[in-house]
C-alpha positions as CSV (number, residue, x, y, z in Angstrom):
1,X,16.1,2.4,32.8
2,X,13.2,1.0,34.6
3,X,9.8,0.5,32.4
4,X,7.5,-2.3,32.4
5,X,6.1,-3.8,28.8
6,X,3.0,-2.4,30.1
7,X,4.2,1.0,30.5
8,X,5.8,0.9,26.9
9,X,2.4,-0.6,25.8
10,X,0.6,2.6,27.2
11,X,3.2,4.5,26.1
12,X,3.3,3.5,22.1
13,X,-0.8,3.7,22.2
14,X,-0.7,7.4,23.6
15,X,1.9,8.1,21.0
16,X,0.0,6.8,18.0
17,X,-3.3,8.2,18.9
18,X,-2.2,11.8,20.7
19,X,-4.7,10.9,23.5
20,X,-4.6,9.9,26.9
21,X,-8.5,9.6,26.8
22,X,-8.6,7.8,23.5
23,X,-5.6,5.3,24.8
24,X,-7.3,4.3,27.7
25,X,-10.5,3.6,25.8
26,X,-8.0,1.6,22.9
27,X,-6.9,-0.3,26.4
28,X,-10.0,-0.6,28.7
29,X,-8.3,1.4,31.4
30,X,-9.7,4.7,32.7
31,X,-8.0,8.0,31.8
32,X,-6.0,8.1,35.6
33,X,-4.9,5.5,34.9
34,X,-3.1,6.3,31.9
35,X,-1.9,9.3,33.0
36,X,0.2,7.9,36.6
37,X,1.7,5.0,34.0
38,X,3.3,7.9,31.3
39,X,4.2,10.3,34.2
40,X,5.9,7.3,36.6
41,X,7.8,6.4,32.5
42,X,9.1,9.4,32.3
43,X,10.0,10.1,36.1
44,X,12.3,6.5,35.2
45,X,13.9,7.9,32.0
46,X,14.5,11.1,33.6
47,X,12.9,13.0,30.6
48,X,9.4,14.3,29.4
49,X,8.1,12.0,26.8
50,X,5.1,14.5,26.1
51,X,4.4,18.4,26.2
52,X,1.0,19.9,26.0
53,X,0.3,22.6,23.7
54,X,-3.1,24.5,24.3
55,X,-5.4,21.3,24.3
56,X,-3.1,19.0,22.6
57,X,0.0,16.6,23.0
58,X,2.8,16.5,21.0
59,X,6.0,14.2,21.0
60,X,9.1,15.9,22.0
61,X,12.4,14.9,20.9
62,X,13.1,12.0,23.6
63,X,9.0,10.5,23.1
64,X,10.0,10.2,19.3
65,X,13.0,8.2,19.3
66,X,11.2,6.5,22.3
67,X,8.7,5.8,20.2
68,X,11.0,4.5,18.2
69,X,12.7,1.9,20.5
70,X,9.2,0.7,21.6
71,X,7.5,0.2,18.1
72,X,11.7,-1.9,18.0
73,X,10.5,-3.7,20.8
74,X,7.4,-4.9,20.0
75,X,8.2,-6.0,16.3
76,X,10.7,-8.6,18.3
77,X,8.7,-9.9,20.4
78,X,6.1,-10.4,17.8
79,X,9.2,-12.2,15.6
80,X,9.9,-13.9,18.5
81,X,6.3,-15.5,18.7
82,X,6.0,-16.4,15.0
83,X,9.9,-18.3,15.8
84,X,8.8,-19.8,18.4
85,X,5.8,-20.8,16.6
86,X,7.7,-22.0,13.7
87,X,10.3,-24.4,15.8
88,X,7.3,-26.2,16.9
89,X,5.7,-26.6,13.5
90,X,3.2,-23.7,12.2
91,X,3.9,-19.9,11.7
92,X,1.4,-18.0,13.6
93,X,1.2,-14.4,14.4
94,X,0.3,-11.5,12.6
95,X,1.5,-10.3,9.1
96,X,1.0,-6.4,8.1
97,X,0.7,-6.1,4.2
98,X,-0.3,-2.7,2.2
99,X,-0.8,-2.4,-1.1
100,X,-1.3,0.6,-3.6
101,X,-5.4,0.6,-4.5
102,X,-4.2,-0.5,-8.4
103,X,-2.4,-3.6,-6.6
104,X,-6.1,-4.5,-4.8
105,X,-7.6,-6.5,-7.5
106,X,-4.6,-9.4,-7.4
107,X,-3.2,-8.5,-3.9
108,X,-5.7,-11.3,-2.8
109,X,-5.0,-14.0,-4.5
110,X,-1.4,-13.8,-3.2
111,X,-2.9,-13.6,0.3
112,X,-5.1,-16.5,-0.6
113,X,-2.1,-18.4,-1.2
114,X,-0.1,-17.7,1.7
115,X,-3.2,-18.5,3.9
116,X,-3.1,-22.0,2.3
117,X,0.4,-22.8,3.3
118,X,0.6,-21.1,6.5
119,X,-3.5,-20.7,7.7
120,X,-2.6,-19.6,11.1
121,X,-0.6,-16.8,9.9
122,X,-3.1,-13.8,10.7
123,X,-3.7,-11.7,7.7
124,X,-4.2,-7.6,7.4
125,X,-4.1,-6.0,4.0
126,X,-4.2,-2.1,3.8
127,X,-5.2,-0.5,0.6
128,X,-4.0,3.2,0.1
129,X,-2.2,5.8,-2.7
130,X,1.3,5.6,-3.6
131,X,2.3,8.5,-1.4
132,X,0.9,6.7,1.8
133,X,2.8,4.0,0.6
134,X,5.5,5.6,0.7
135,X,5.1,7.3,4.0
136,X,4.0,3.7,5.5
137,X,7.5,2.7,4.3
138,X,9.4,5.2,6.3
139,X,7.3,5.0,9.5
140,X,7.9,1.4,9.1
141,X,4.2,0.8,9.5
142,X,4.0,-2.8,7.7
143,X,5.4,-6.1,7.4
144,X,6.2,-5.7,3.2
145,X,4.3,-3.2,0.4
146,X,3.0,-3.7,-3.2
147,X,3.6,-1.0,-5.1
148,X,4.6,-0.1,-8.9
149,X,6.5,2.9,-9.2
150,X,9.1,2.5,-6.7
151,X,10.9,5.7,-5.2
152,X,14.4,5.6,-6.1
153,X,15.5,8.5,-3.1
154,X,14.8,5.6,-0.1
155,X,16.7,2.5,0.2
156,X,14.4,-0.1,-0.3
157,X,14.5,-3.8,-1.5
158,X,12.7,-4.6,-4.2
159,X,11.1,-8.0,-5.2
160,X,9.5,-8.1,-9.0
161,X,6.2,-10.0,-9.2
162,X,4.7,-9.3,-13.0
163,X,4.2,-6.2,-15.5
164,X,2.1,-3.9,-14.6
165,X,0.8,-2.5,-18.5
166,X,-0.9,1.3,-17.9
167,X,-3.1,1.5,-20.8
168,X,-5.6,4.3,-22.0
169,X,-8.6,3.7,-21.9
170,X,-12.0,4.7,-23.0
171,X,-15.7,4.3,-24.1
172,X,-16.8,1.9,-27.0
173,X,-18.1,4.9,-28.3
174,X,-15.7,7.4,-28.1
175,X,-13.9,8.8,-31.5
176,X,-10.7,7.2,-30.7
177,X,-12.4,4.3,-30.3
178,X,-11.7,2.5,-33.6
179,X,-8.7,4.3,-34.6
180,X,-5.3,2.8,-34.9
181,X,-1.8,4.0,-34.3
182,X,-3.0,6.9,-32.2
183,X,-0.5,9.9,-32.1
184,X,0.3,11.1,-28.6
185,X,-1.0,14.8,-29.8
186,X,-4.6,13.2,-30.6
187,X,-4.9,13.3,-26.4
188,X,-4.6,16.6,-26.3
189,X,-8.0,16.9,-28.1
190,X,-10.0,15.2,-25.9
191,X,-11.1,15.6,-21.8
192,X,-8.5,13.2,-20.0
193,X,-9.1,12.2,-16.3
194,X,-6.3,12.1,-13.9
195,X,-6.1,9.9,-10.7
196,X,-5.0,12.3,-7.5
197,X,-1.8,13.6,-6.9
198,X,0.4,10.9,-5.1
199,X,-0.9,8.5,-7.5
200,X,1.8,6.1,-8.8
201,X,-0.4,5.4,-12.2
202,X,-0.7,9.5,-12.2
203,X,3.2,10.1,-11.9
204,X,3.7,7.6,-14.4
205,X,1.9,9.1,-16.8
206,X,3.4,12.2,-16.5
207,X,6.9,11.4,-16.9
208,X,5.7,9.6,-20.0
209,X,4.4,12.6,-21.3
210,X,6.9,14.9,-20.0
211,X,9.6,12.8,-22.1
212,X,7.6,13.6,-25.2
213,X,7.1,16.7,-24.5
214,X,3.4,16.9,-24.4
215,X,1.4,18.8,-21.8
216,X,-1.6,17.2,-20.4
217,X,-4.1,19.3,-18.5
218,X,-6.6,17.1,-16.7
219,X,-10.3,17.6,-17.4
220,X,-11.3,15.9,-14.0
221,X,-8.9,14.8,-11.2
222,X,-10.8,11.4,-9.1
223,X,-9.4,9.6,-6.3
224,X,-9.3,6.0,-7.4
225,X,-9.5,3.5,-10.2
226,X,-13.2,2.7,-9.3
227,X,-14.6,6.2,-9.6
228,X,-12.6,6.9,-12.9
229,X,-13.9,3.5,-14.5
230,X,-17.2,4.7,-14.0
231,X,-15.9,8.5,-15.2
232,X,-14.9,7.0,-18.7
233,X,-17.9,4.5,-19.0
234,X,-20.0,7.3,-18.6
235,X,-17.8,9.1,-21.5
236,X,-16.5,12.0,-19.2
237,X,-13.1,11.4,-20.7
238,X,-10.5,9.2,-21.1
239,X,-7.8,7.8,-18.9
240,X,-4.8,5.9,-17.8
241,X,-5.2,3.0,-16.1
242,X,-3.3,-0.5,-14.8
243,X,-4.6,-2.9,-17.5
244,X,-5.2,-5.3,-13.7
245,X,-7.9,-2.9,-12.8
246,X,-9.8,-2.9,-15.9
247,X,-9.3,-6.4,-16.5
248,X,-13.5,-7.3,-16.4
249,X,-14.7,-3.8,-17.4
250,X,-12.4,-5.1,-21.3
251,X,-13.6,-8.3,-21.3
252,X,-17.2,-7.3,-20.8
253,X,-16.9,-4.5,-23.7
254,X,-17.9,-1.7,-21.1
255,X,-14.3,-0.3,-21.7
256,X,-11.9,-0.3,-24.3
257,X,-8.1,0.0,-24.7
258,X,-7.0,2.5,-26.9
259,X,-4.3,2.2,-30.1
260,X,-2.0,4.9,-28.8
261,X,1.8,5.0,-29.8
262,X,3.7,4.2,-27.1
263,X,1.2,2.4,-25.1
264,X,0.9,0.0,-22.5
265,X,3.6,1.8,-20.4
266,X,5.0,-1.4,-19.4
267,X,5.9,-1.0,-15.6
268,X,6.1,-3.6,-12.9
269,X,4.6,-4.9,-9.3
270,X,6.8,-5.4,-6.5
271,X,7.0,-6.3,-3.1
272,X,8.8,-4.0,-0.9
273,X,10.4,-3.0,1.8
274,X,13.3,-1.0,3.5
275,X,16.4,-2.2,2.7
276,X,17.6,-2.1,6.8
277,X,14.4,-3.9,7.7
278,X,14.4,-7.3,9.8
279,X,11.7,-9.2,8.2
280,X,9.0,-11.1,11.0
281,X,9.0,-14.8,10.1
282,X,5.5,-14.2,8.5
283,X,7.5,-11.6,6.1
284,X,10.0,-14.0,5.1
285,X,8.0,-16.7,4.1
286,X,6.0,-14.1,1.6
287,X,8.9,-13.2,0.2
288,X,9.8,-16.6,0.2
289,X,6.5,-17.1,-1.7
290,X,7.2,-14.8,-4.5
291,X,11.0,-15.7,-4.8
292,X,11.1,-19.5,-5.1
293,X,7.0,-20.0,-7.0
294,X,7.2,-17.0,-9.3
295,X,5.6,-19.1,-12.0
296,X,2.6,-19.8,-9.3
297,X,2.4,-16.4,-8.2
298,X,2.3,-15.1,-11.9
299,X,-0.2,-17.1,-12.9
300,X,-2.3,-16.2,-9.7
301,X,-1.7,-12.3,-10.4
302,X,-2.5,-12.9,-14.4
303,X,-5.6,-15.3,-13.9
304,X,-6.7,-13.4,-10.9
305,X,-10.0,-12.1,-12.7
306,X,-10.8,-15.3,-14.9
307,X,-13.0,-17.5,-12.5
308,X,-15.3,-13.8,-12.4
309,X,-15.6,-14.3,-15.9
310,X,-16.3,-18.0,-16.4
311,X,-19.1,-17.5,-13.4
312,X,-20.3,-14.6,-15.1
């Protein structure tokens, strides 16, 4: 085979954006261009890497596992860099970290740490639901994840961080409010707001319940933590949360945490990752982070709200 790094370049940005137009503009080359590089690639493998159907591209079976060895390619060379980089002193390069949104609030302050020991290390941090998560884990997309509820039908390694406590919560003024002891059946009573489907917090929930045998019908399904805080303080319902995302909304008395038996589902955080993964240098030393300071990184994730407070 006979490609050039900038052919596989053009290639891999063709492939992730299903444009030849919207590649070149990604690459400051005209649309031509683009074109003569893909078609001379695949005259040199001997195979069509693309097929056109009506107005669009599609992969066929060779561009995918190409697409494959490329996205191989590049992830070396990039390792390479931060090696090189760390023989003569400093980790540089680029570090890929995504995080479920309940993971945002103290996700961070873990970054802030790593950027303190290695400050050339350059940071990205993608927010997004449990199932993207989990689809960002199979396409390989990131350096490491945070997530809670890990999927036990990948094989992934898993590194624990702290508990992540789902609590119900509600308005100071709701009936439950000042009860104690609250029987599971005493939810069924009331409107209860669910996250979206995909949601890691959601799922838990529901197994919960399932166990007991209790069926929960949602009164209102939102799309993150942030619109359902603002749900429940404006006493649309009740909800399950991560105790991390409502850490200020408690201490500020705008939310409460409800007496309900079997609550907090105590689950935990953990960095992630495929289990066949070669970790980039940048990877490593996260994990690194988390393995050999866990005290330090606990007391991060647990304090990560408590300077908000004090200034407040």
């Amino acid at each position: 085979m006979r490609a050039t790094l900038h052919q596989l370049k053009i290639f891999q940005q063709v492939a992730a954006l299903m444009s030849y137009s919207a590649a070149a503009n990604k690459l400051n080359l005209t649309q031509p261009a683009v074109s003569i590089q893909i078609k001379q690639l695949e005259d040199n493998l001997g195979l069509p890497l693309f097929e056109k159907i009506g107005k669009q591209i599609f992969l066929t079976s060779a561009g995918k596992e190409f697409n494959t060895f490329c996205m191989d390619i590049f992830i070396q060379i990039d390792n390479m860099d931060m090696k090189l980089s760390a023989m003569k002193g400093q980790l540089e390069g680029d570090f890929h970290l995504a995080a479920v949104t309940s993971a945002k609030y103290f996700t961070p302050h873990l970054l802030g740490a790593f950027h303190k020991r290695y400050p050339k290390v350059n940071l990205y941090l993608d927010v997004v639901n449990r199932s993207q998560i989990i689809q960002r884990l199979k396409n390989n997309a990131d350096d490491l994840v945070i997530m809670g509820l890990v999927p036990d039908d990948l094989p992934l390694t898993c590194y624990p961080i702290i508990d992540n406590p789902i609590v119900i919560t509600a308005n100071s003024s709701h009936p439950l409010a000042r009860q104690k002891n609250i029987p599971l059946s005493e939810l069924l009573k009331y409107d209860f707001i669910f996250r979206e489907q995909g949601s890691g917090t959601r799922k838990a929930l529901k197994d919960f319940l399932l166990s007991h045998q209790i069926k929960l019908s949602p009164s209102m399904v939102l799309g993150s933590s942030e619109t359902i805080k603002q749900a429940v303080m404006a006493d649309l319902g009740i909800s399950a949360l991560s105790r991390h995302s409502i850490t200020l909304e408690l201490a500020t008395k705008n939310l409460i945490e409800l007496d309900v038996q079997g609550f907090p589902l105590m689950r935990s955080w953990y960095v992630v990752h495929h289990e066949s993964k070669r970790l980039s240098p940048a990877g490593q030393a996260f994990v690194d982070l988390i393995l050999h300071e866990q005290e330090t990184v606990a007391s991060l994730c647990n304090r990560f709200l408590e300077t908000q407070f004090i200034s407040k």
